[in-house]
Every structure is written in structure tokens, then in C-alpha cells.
C-alpha positions as CSV (number, residue, x, y, z in Angstrom):
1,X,27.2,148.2,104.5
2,X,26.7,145.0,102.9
3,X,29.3,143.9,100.7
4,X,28.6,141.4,97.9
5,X,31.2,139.3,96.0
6,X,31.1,136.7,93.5
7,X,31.7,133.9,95.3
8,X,28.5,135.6,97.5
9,X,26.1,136.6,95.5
10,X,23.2,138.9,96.3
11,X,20.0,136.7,97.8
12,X,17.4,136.2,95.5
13,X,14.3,138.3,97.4
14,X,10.6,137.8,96.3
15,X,8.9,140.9,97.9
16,X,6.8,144.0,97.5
17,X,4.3,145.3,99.7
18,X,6.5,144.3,102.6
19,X,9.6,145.6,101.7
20,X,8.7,149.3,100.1
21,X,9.5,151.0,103.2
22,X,12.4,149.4,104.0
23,X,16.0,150.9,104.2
24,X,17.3,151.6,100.4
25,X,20.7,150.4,101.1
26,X,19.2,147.1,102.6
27,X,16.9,146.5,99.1
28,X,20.2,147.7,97.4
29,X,22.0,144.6,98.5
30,X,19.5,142.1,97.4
31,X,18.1,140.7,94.0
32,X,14.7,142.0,94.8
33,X,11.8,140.8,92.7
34,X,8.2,141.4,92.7
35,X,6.1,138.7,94.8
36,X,6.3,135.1,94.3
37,X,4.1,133.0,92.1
38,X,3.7,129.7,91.0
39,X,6.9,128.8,88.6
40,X,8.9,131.9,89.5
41,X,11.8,129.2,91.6
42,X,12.1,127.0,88.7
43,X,14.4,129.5,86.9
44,X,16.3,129.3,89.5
45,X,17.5,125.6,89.2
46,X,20.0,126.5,86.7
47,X,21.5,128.9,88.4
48,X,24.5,128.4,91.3
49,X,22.8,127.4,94.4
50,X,22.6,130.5,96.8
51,X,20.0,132.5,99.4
52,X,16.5,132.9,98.5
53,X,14.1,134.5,100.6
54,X,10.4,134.7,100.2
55,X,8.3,137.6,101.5
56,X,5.1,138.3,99.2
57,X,3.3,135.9,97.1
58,X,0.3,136.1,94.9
59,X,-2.7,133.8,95.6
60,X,-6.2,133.8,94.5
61,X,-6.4,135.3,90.5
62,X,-2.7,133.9,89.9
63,X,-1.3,130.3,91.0
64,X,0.8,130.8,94.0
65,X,3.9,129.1,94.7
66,X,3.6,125.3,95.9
67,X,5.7,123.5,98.7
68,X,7.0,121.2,95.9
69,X,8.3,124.0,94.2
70,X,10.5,125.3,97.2
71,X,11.7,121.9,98.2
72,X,12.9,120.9,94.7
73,X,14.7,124.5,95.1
74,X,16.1,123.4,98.7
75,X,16.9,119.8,97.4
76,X,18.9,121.8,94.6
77,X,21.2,122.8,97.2
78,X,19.3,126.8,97.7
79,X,18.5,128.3,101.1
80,X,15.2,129.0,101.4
81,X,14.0,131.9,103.5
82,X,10.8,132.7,104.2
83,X,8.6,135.9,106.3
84,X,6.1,138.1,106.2
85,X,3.4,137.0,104.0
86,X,3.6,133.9,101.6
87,X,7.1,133.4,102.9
88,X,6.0,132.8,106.7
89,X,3.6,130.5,105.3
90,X,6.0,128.6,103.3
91,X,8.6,128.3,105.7
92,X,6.0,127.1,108.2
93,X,5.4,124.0,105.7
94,X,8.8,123.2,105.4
95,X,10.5,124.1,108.0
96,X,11.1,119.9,109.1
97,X,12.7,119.9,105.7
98,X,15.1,122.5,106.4
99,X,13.7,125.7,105.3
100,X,14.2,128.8,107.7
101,X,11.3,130.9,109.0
102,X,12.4,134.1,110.3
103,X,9.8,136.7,112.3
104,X,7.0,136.9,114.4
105,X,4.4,135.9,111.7
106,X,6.3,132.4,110.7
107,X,6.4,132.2,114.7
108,X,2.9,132.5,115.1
109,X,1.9,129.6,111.9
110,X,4.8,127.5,114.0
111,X,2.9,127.7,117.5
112,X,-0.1,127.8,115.8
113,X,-2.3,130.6,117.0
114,X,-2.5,131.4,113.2
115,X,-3.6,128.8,110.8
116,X,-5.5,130.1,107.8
117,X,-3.9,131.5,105.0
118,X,-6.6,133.7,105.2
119,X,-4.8,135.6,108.3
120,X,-2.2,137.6,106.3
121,X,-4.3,137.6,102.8
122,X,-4.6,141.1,101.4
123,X,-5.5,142.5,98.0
124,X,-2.2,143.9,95.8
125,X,-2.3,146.9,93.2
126,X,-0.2,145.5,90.5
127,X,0.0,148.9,88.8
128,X,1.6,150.7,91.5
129,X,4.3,148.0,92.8
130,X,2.0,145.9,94.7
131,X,0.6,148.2,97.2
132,X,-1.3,146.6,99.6
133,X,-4.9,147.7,99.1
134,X,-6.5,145.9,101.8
135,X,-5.0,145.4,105.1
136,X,-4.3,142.0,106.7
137,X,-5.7,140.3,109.8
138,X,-2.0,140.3,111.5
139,X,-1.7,143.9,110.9
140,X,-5.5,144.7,112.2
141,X,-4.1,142.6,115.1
142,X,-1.3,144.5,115.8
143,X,-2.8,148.2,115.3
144,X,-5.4,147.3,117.6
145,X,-2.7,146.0,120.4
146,X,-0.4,149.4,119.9
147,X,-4.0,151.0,120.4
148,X,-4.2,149.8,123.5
149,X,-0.9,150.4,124.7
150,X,-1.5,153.4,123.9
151,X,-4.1,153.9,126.1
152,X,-6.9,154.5,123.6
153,X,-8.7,151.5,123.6
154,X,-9.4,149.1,126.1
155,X,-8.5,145.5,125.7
156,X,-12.4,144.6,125.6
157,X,-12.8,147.0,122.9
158,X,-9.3,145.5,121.4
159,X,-11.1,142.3,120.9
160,X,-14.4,144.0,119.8
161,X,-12.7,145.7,117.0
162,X,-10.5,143.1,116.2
163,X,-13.7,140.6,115.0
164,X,-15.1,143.5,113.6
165,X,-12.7,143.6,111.5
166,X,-12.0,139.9,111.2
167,X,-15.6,139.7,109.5
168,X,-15.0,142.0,106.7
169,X,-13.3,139.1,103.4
170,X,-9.6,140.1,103.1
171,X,-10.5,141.4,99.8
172,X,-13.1,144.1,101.0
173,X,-11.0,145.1,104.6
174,X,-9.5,148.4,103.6
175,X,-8.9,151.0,106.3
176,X,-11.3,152.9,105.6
177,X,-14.1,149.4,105.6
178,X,-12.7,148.8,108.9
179,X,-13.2,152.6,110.3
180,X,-16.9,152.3,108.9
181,X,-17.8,148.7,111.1
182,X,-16.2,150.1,113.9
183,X,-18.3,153.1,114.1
184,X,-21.3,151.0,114.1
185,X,-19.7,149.4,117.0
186,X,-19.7,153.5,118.9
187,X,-15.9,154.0,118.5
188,X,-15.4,157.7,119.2
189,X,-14.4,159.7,115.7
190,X,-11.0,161.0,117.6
191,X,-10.3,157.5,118.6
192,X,-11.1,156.1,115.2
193,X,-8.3,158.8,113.6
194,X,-6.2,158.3,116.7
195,X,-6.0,154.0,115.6
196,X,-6.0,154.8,112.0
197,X,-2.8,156.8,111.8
198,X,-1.3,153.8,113.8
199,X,-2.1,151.5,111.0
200,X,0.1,153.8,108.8
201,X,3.1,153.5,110.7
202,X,5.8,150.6,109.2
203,X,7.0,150.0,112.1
204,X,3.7,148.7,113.4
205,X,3.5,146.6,110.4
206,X,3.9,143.1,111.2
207,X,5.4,142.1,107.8
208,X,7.1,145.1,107.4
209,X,8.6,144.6,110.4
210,X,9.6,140.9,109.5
211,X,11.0,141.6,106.0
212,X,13.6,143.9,107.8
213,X,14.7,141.8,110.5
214,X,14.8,138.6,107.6
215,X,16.6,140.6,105.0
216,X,19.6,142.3,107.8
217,X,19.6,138.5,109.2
218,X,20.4,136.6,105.6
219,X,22.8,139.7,104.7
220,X,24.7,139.4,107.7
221,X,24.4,135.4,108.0
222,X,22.5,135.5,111.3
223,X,19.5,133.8,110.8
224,X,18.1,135.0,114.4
225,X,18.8,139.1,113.4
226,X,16.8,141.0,115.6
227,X,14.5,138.8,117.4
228,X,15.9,137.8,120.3
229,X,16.6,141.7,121.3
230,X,16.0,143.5,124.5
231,X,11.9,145.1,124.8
232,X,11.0,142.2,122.4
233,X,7.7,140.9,123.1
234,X,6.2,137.3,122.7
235,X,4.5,136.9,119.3
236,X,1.6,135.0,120.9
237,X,0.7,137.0,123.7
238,X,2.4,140.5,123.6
239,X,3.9,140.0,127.3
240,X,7.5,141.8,127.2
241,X,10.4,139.1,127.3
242,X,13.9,139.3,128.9
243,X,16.8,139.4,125.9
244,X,17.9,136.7,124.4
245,X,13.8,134.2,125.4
246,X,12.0,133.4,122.4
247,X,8.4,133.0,124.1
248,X,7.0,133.7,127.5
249,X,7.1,130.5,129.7
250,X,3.3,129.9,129.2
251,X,3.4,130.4,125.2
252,X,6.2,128.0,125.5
253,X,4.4,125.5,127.9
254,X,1.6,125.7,125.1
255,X,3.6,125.0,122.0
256,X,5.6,122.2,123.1
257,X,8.6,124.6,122.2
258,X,11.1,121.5,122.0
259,X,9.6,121.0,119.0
260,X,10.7,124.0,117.3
């Protein structure tokens, strides 16, 4: 589906968590690698310039991977990438300098509506491939919103839950830690099982989601892929958007978007 030549080699993907669900054939066709850390690019100066893309990075126990690091990489003549996780949040540093931010969650840094790290933190199991262990404020986020489209909760209760779980450290909000606060808060049981199974869907996965669209878009050489797609909806406010607008008009009033 994706042929790969020598004179194009297979981009150089730092990713776990965010890319385990992900179409085989689409992992096939890249250099996957487990998630970024501090000194994992510098390797990668000797080698011939190509496509790097960053998804998953550890923080926190382990040095994570600096903006200096990534621009020496650019300034070496590399693409650099960057969704999902500790790629949105490097490619929101240095995107003036040329790096590309692909996906709702790089979006969303860029607009700034999100601006802690903090916001798609989550604790890794590094003896079972990274699995996420905790779950991340974006993904809460976007649980809680399907919820409500779904007619289960109401968008009161949306926000209720959503600080609920916003409270728990990233290091402590598991599923099951955020199913416990919110029946303090008198969530039905049904409903609570009803949201839950939500949160284990990929395709409600904001950085799941994001990793796909990044990886088809660098493999095909259309750094746009699938975001600008009919029934897309604006990353800042959920409002659905005609095909081919980036943000609704008052999302783009708000960001100043001639500065993207």
C-alpha cells in the first residue's frame, strides 16, 4: 500500500501507546521505535536526512526529548513530525521553525486551549510495550464529549465529570480512579459502564486517532491527511465543520488563525 525505496526510505517513527492499535500494514511501512527520550535524535545525525515523526515521549523518571534536540535534527536537513503526545507538544514549540504538527491535539497547543504538558501526561508500562496505564486529560475530554452525543450524559454533567477527573495527578487517573470519583459525584452504575466502554474504543482516542491520520499523511506526502474531511469537527469546540474549514469561524476569530 506503501511502497518504500532507497532513495525513500521508511520515516523514522517514535511511538507506542498511540500507535498499538493502528493498521499493521501502516506500522509495517515505518521505522517504528519505542517512545522518544532525551538523546534518542542524536543517532540520527549521521544518518541521510529523511522523515521523522514523533508520537510518544517519556517524561518524568526518564529525560525527555528537548526542543534543541529536534531543531539540531531539523537544521540537519530531517523533517520533523510531530502528534499525539510528546510529538503535538514538540511540534507546537517549533513549529515557527519549520516543524509540522499534524492532528487535533498539536491543534489545540497551537490555539491554545491546551497549555500544560500535564494535559496529555499518562503513566506507561514498559514491560508490556508501553501501555498506557493511566488515561490522559484529552482522552477523558473526548470520552466524556462522545458521552454526550450519545445522549448519556448531559453537557453539565460533561463538565462535572470532566474536573472530576481533571483533579485525579495524571499518574493516579486510571479508568477505574475516574469511575470511583464519579460515583461520588451520583453517576448512575449503567451510565458509568455505558462511558467506560467508550473510553475503550481507539477511535475515540484522541492520540490514537492522530497517530493514524500523521503516519497515512507522511506515507503518502500529504501533510494535511485526513483533517480537513467531511463530518470533521472543530478541535476547540466540537461544532461539525463543512469539508475542507479548519476551525469554526468563532475558534478562528479567537486564535487569530492568520497566525497559523
Amino acid at each position: 500500500m506503501w511502497p518504500v525505496s532507497p532513495s525513500r526510505p521508511r520515516p523514522v517513527v517514535f511511538g507506542a501507546a498511540s500507535v498499538r492499535s493502528l493498521d499493521p500494514a501502516l506500522l509495517a511501512a515505518v521505522d517504528l521505535r519505542p517512545p522518544v527520550r532525551r538523546g534518542d535524535l542524536l543517532p540520527l545525525l549521521d544518518e541521510k536526512p529523511g522523515t521523522v515523526v514523533l508520537v510518544d515521549g517519556l517524561f518524568g523518571g526518564t529525560m525527555a526529548v528537548t526542543p534543541t534536540e529536534c531543531r539540531q535534527l531539523m537544521d540537519a536537513g530531517w523533517t520533523l513530525v510531530g502528534c499525539s503526545s510528546m510529538g503535538a507538544l514538540r511540534a507546537a514549540d517549533l513549529w515557527p521553525l519549520g516543524a509540522i504538527g499534524i492532528g487535533d491535539i498539536f491543534t489545540l497547543y497551537r490555539l491554545g486551549t491546551l497549555t500544560s504538558d500535564a494535559d496529555v501526561a499518562v503513566a506507561l508500562d514498559p514491560d508490556d510495550g508501553h501501555r498506557e496505564l493511566t488515561v490522559s486529560t484529552v482522552h477523558v475530554r473526548a470520552v466524556l464529549t462522545a458521552a454526550v452525543e450519545a445522549g448519556l450524559l448531559a453537557p453539565a454533567r460533561r463538565t462535572e465529570l470532566a474536573r472530576a477527573a481533571e483533579d485525579i495527578h495524571w499518574t493516579q487517573r486510571s479508568w477505574a480512579a475516574c469511575r470511583a470519583a464519579w460515583s461520588d459525584l451520583g453517576i448512575a452504575p449503567t451510565v458509568l459502564s455505558a462511558v467506560l466502554r467508550l473510553g475503550r474504543e481507539p477511535r475515540l482516542h484522541p492520540k490514537v486517532r492522530d497517530a493514524d491520520a500523521a503516519l497515512r499523511a507522511v506515507l503518502a506526502r500529504d501533510w494535511l491527511g485526513d483533517q480537513v474531511t467531511e463530518g470533521r469537527r472543530c478541535p476547540a469546540c466540537q461544532e461539525p465543520l463543512a469539508a475542507g474549514v479548519l476551525f469554526c469561524p468563532t475558534c478562528v476569530s479567537e486564535a487569530h488563525e492568520t497566525c497559523l
